[in-house]
N, C-alpha and C positions, 0 to 999 in steps of 0.2 A: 504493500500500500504506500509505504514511505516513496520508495523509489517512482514508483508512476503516478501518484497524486501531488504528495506534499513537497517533494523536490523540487519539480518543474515551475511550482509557484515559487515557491522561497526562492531560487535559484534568477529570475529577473529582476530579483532587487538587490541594494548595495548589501554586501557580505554583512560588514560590521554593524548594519543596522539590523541585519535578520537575526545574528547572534544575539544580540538585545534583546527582539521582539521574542524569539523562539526562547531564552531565558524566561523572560515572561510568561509565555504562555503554558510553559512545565510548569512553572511556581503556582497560577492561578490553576491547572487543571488538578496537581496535586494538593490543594488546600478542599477540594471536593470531596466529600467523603467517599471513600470506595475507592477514588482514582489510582492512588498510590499502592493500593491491594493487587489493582486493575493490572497496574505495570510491573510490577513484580513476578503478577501470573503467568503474561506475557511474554517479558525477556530473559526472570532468572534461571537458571540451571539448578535445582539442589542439589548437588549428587557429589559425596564424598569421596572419589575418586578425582574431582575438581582440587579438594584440598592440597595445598604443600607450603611447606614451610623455608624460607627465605632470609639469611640473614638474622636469623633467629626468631622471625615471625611467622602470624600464618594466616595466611589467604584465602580464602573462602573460594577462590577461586585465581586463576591466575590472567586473567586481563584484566588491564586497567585502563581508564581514563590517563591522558598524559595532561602535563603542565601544558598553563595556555589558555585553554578550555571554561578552565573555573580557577581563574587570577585570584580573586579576592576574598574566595569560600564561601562565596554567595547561593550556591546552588549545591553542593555539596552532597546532601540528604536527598536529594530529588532525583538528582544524578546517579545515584547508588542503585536506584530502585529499576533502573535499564540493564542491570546484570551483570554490574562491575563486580570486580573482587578487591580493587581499592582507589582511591581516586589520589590525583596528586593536583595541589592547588599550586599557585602562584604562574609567574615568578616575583616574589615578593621582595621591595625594595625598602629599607628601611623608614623614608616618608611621601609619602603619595606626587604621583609623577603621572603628566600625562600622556607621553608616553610622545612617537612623534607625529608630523603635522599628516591630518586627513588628503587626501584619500590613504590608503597604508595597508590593506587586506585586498586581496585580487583573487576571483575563482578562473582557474586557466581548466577550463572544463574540458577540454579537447584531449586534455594531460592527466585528467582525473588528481588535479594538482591545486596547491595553492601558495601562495607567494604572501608573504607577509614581514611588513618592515614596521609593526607594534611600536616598541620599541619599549617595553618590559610597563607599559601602561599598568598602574594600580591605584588603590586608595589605601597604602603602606601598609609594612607587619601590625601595628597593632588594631586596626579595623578586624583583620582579617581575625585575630585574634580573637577578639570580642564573638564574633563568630561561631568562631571553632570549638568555644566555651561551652556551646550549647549537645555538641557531637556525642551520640550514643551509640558507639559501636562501628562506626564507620572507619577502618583503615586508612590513614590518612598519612600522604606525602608531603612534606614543604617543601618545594624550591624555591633557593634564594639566590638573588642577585645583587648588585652593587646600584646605587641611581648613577645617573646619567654624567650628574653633576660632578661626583665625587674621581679623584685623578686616580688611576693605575696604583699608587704608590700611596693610596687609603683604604685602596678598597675591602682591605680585611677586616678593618674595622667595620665596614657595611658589612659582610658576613657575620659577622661576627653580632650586631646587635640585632640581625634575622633571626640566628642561631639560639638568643638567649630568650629571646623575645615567644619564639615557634618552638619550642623546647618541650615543655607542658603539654602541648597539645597536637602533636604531630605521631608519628611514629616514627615515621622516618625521613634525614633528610638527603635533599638532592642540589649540590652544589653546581650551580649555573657560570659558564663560563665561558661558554660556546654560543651563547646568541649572535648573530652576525648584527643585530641591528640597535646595537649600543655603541659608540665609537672606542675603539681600541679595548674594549673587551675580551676577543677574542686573543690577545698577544699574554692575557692570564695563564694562558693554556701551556704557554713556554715553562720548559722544568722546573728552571728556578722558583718563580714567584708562585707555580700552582703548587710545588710541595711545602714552599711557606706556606700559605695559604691554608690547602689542608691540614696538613700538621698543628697548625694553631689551632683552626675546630676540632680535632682531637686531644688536645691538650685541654682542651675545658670540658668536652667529651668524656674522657676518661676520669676526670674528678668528680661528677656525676655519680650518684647512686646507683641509678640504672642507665647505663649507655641507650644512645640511639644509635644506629645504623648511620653512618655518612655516606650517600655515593655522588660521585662525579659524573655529570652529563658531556660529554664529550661531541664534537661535530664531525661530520662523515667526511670532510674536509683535509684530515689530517694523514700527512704520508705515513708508512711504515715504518719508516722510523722514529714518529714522535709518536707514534701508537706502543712499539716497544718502550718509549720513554713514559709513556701511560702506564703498563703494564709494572715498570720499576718502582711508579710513584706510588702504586696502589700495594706493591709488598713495602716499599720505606713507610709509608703512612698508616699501614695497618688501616685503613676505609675500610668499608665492607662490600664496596662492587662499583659499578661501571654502566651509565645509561646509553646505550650506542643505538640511535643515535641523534642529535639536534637537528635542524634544518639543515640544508646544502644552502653554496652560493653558485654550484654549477648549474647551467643551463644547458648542458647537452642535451640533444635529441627531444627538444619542447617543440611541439607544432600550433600552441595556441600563442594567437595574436597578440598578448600582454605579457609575452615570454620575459620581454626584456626588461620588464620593472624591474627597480634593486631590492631585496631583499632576501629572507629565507623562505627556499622552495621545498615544502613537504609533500606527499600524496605517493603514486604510483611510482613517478619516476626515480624517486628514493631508495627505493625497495632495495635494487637487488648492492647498490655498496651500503645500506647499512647492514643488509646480509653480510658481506663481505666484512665488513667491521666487527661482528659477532662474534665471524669465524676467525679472525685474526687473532682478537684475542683471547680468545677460547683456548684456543688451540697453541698460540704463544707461550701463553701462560702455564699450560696444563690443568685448564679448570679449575686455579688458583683463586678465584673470585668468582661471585655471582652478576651474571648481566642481564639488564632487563635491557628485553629489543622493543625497539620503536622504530618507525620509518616506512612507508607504504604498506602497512595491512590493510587490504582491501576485501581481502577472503579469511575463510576458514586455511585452503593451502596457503597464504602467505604468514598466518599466523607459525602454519606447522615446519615452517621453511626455518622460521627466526628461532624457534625451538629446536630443530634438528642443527641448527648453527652452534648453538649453546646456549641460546638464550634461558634462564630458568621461568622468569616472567616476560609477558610482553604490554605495551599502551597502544593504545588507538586516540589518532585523532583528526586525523584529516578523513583516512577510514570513515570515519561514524561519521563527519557530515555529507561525505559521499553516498555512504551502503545505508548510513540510518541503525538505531538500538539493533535489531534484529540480526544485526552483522554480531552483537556481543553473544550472543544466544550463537548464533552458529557455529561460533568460535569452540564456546564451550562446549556443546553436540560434538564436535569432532576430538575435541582431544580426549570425549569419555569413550569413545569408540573405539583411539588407539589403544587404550588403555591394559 
């Protein structure tokens, strides 16, 4: 139904206002009584073969929602109820940013693709916070990033008051470093200052009662050999794993007319190097770490691709606004069948 009714409407209007409006119109359908039963019925999977456990946690199931999606943890509880097994909010910046100038979201439909130059838009950690106050039982991810504003050579301290901030209330976090559409963001990623970087949120990590989970979102962007330099930082820092993978800034092989906007390209054409990413270091490492794969799931077989990769979990999100919930449900139908 999604696919040939609701798509084709949503789909003629501007992206970042339908994500709004279609925000909306979850919230009000599940404030209905029933609704939220309704969608449950619908998309979840029960079935205890879904289960595993993760970095010491345990998933109800293993797709998730990726960062992006649900910036500010507005939606959070609603969003569960489509057959996730955990959601991951942000990317959340220390104080509210609006991220950069409109137009900045593009559907490259031709490409089953999308392009987006955001630019880490929120209403800061402690909004979100406030929020996330209310969570019962929903497995929940932080990503955090740095604001816009703050130079290269502070930015730890922006992780670092996400960190203390999202602590309480998260399960687990996911250190963002790999956005392309922050200015010099990405040069975080260089050895040095990413193992400063992480190593500090372990250092207050580890003084902690009970640890959280740290991982690193990484960009598919990166050669083989700063992927081996990945693989070193993640045994020196002792993290707990590896998000492979963020948007691309490659535009190989796109046939839709708005190919050439700057920003990060997710969807289909993703797919097969953040496969490639998975198995690198998967297979580098000696399944030294746990990786959740992201990057064009558009099926139940691209799910099962990123898992035979290494992946242990996987996110959807360009997916889901292409396939629609019903894509999260199929996911799970097949990997209880490998089983």
């Amino acid at each position: 139904m999604y696919k040939l009714f609701i798509r084709p409407i949503l789909f003629k209007f501007d992206p970042e206002k339908v994500h709004y409006f279609t925000f909306s119109l979850i919230r009000f359908l599940s404030s209905i009584p029933g609704f939220s039963s309704l969608f449950k019925a619908m998309y979840l999977v029960n079935d205890k073969r879904l289960e595993t456990e993760v970095f010491g946690l345990k998933f109800k199931n293993p797709v998730g929602l990726a960062a992006g999606f649900d910036k500010d943890a507005t939606l959070y509880k609603e969003l569960s109820n489509f057959g996730f097994g955990f959601i991951e909010i942000g990317t959340l910046t220390p104080k509210g940013q609006e991220g950069n100038p409109k137009k900045r979201l593009f559907r490259l439909k031709e490409d089953s693709a999308i392009i987006n130059r955001m630019g880490f838009n929120n209403g800061g950690v402690q909004k979100a916070v406030e929020r996330l106050k209310q969570n019962n039982g929903i497995l929940i991810g932080g990503n955090i990033g740095k604001n816009k504003l703050t130079p290269n050579e502070e930015a730890t301290s922006d992780y670092e008051i996400c960190f203390d901030a999202l602590y309480d209330y998260v399960d687990y976090f996911v250190v963002n470093v790999s956005s392309p559409n922050t200015p010099n963001l990405r040069a975080l990623q260089d050895k040095e200052p990413l193992t400063q970087l992480l190593q500090t949120l372990q250092n207050k990590n580890v003084k902690k009662l009970k640890q959280k989970p740290i991982l690193l979102k990484i960009a598919p962007d990166l050669t083989d050999d700063q992927l081996l330099d990945i693989i070193d930082i993640v045994k020196q820092t002792k993290i707990a794993g590896v998000i492979a993978t963020n948007t691309t800034i490659s535009r190989e092989g796109l046939q839709s007319e708005n190919r050439t906007e700057t920003g990060g390209l997710s969807g289909k054409p993703l797919a097969k190097r953040s496969t490639e990413v998975i198995r690198f270091l998967s297979e580098k490492s000696n399944k030294a770490f746990p990786i959740i794969g992201v990057g064009g799931i558009h099926s139940p077989e691209d799910a099962i691709e990123k898992l035979d990769a290494g992946a242990s979990l996987i996110q959807l999100y360009t997916g889901f606004i292409y396939e629609g919930p019903a894509l999260v449900k199929a996911i799970n139908k097949k990997i209880v069948e490998r089983v």
